[in-house]
C-alpha positions in Angstrom: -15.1 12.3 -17.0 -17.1 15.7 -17.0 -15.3 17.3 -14.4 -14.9 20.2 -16.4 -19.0 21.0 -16.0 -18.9 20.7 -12.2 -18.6 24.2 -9.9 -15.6 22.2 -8.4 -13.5 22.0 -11.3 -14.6 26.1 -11.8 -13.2 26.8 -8.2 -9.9 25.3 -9.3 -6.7 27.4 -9.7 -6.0 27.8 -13.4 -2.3 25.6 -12.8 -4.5 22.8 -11.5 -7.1 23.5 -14.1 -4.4 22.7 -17.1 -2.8 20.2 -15.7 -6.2 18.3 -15.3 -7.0 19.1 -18.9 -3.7 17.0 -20.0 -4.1 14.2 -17.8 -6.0 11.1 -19.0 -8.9 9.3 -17.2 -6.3 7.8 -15.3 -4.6 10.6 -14.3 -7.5 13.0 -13.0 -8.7 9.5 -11.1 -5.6 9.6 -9.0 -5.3 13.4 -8.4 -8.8 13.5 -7.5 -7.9 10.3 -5.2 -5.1 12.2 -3.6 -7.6 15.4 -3.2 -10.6 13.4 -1.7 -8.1 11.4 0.8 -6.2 14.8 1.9 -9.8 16.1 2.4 -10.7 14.2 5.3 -10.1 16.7 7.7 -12.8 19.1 5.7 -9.9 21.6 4.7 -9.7 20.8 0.6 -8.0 24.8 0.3 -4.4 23.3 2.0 -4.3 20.3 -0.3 -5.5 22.2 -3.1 -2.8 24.8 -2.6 0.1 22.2 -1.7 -1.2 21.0 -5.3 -1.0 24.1 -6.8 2.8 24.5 -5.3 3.5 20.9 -6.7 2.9 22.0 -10.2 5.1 24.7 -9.7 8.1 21.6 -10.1 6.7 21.1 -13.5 5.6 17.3 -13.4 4.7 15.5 -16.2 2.0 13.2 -15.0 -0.3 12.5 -12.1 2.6 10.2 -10.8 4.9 13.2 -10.7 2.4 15.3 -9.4 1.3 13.1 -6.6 5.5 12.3 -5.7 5.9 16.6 -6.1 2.7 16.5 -4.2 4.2 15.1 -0.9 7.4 16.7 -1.2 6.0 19.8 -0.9 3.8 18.5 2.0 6.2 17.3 3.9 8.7 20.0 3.7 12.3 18.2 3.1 14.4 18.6 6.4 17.9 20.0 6.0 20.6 17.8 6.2 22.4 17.2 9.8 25.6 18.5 10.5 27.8 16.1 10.7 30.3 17.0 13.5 33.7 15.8 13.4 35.0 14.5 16.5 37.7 16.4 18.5 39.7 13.3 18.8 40.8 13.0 15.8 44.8 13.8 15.7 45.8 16.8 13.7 47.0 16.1 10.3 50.8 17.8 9.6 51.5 20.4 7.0 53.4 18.7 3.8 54.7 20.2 0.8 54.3 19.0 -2.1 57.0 18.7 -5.0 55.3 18.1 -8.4 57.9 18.5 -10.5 58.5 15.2 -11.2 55.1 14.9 -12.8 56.0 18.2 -15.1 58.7 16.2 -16.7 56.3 13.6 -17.1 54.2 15.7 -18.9 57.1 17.0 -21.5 58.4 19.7 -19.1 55.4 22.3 -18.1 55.2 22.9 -15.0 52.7 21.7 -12.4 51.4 24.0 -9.9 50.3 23.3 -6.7 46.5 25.0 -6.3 
């Protein structure tokens, strides 16, 4: 593939540029895939960039790149708090008395923590 001769492949950001270099045919098929399907709006700087950002997570092939690819994308959501629910009954204070366990254990001495 002679994408290293095009203006395109000049235009790149260097990250981009040498992970290109190290992909096979395969490879630069399916990132330039992505790139021509993310284009469709006209923008190619936003998927170029979110590229750019995906090798940041140091993927070792186009398939990593393209899964790095859409979690940067898509932003991960945090996790929702899970509430607990106020009618659950209290649970009572209890001491514990590990001491059998120390003589278990040839005497020391267990500590509660």
């Amino acid at each position: 593939m002679a994408i290293k001769y095009s203006g395109f492949y000049e235009g790149l950001p260097r990250p981009l540029k040498l992970f290109l270099d190290d992909c096979d045919l395969s490879g630069k098929q399916q990132i330039l895939q992505l790139l021509s399907k993310e284009n469709r709006g006209g923008d190619l700087d936003t998927p170029i960039s979110l590229l750019t950002k995906a090798i940041a997570l140091k993927p070792t092939d186009a398939d990593a790149l393209i899964s790095a690819y859409a979690f940067v994308a898509n932003k991960p959501r945090q996790m929702p708090k899970n509430p607990v629910s106020k009618l659950l009954p209290e649970t009572p204070e209890y001491s514990l008395d590990l001491a059998v366990y120390g003589q278990l254990l040839g005497g020391a001495t267990c500590l509660k923590r």
